[in-house]
LUMDRENZA-663727 format. One line per 2 residues: their letters; for each residue x, y, z of C-alpha. Coordinates in steps of 0.02 Angstrom, whole numbers, plus 50000, padded with zeros to 5 digits. Example, Ala and Ser with C-alpha at 12.3 -4.5 7.8 and 13.67 -1.06 7.14 Angstrom:
BEGIN
as> 50615 49775 50390 ~ 50684 49947 50357
***
This chain:
BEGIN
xx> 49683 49854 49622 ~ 49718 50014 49530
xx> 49920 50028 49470 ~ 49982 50212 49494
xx> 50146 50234 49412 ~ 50187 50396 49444
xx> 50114 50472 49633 ~ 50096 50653 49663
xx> 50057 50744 49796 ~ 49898 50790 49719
xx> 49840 50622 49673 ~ 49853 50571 49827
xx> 49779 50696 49914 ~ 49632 50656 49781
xx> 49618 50466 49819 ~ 49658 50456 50024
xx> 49508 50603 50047 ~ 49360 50466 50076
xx> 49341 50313 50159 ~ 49483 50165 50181
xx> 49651 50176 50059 ~ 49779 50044 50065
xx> 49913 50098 49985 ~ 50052 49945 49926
xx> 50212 50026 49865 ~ 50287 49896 49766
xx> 50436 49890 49621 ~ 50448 49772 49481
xx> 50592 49715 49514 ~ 50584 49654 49715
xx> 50558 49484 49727 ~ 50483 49495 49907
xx> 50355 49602 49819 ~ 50310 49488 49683
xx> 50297 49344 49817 ~ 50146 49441 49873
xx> 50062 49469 49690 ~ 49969 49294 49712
xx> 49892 49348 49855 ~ 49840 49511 49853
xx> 49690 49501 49772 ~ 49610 49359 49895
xx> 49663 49518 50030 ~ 49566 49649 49912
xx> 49398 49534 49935 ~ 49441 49518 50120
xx> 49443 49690 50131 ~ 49279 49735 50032
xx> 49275 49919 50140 ~ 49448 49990 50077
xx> 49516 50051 49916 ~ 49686 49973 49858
xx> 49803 50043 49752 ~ 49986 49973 49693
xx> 50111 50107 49710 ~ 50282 50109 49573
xx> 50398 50151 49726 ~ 50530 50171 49589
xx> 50393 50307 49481 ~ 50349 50392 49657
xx> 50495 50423 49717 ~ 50459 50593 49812
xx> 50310 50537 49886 ~ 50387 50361 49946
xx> 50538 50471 50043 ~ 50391 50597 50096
xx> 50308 50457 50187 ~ 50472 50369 50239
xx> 50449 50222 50140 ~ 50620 50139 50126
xx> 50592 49966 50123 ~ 50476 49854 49999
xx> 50345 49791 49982 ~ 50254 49917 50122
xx> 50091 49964 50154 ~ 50000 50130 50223
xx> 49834 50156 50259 ~ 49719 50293 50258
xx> 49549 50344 50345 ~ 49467 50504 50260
xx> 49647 50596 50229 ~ 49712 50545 50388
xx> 49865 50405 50399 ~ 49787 50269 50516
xx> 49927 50133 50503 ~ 50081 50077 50424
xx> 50180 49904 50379 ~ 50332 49990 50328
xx> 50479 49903 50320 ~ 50602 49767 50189
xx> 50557 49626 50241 ~ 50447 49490 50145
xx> 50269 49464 50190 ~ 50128 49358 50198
xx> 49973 49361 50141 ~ 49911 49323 50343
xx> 50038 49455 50400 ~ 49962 49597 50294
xx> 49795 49528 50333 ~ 49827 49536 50518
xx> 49894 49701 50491 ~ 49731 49767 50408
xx> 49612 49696 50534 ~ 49733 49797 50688
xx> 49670 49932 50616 ~ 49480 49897 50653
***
């Protein structure tokens, strides 16, 4: 999983364009975030079809209130540009709850 510190608009423009992006916006410092480290790259193999990226919430600040995330660890997921899904909210998660999430979107 690639780590982008900083997100522009541009970048992500550049890396939503083709195929499946998952997008994680995380922080160092949420613990409900680093509960899911362990797991995320058993998800990433599970997944083999879609791009994943780690998103510094903290370093992408515009971008996370441009897509209304206010609560970590979320996901959102993109088809060729186009937002197909979202697990956006504070709350902790599991490693079957994001993987039940990803398959919804099949």
């Amino acid at each position: 999983m690639e780590e982008i510190k900083e997100l522009t608009q541009d970048k992500l423009d550049e890396i939503i364009k083709n195929g499946r992006t998952v997008l994680e916006f995380s922080a160092a410092w949420c613990p409900d975030c680093r509960f899911l480290d362990p797991f995320m790259p058993q998800i990433e193999k599970d997944f083999p079809n879609a791009k994943f990226y780690k998103i510094d919430r903290d370093g992408s600040i515009d971008i996370a209130k441009k897509l209304n995330i206010m609560g970590i660890p979320s996901f959102v997921v993109y088809q060729d540009g186009q937002e197909i899904g979202r697990l956006v909210n504070k709350d902790r998660k599991t490693k079957q709850q994001v993987e039940d999430f990803l398959r919804s979107l099949d």
